[in-house]
Phi, psi and omega in degrees: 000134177278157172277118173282164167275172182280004203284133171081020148273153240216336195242122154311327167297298194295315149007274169314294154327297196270040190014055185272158211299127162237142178271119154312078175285356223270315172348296180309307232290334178287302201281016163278291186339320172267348201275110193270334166227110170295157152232116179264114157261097187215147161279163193316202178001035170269018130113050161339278198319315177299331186297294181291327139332289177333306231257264205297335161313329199261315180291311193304115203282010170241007166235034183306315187275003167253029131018241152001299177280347189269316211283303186310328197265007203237183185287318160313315200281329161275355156240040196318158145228155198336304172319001174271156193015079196214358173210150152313100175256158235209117178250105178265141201211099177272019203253345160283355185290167192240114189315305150004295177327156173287162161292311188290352178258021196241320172304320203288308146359268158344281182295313171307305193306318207295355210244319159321288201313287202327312201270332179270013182245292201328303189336280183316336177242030180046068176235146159279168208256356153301319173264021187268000000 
């Protein structure tokens, strides 16, 4: 069976899953950690996205048990740091704004879903929406 190439995956999961060609990047992922404000400066289609999926999988404390599966086959998963699945990570998608839109309906936008995603990850992570 051939390996697909990546172009235009965006999750880190399907990646994995459609065991498709990956360059082992997961390095960076030790040396953002010393790093105090990191920044992605990339041209369009230089795998941003892909990057920040990796990230969230390997930090988000609810995809703490596919580790192993996500993980394994890349140089972080044989060297983790303390920081994997150690936090509530927050997926923000600026790709719903409308080039078109007002600012204010694009804020307006914005803020509901993130206030949406927020009170269902608290949920999800049995917290109440007083410590949210």
């Amino acid at each position: 069976m051939k390996r697909p190439i990546p172009y235009g995956f965006m999750n880190y999961a399907e990646l994995v899953r459609d065991n498709a060609y990956f360059v082992d990047k997961t390095r960076f992922i030790a040396k953002l950690e010393e790093i105090h404000n990191p920044v992605f400066l990339r041209p369009r289609r230089f795998g941003k996205s892909l990057f920040c999926s990796m990230l969230h999988y390997y930090y988000d404390r609810a995809q703490e048990k596919r580790f192993e599966e996500l993980f394994c086959h890349t140089w972080i998963g044989k060297n983790p740091t303390t920081r994997h699945n150690q936090f509530i990570v927050f997926k923000g998608d600026f790709s719903e704004i409308g080039v078109h839109q007002q600012i204010t309906e694009s804020g307006t936008k914005i803020g509901y879903s993130s206030v949406k995603r927020i009170v269902h990850m608290a949920r999800e992570a049995s917290m109440d929406h007083e410590s949210v």
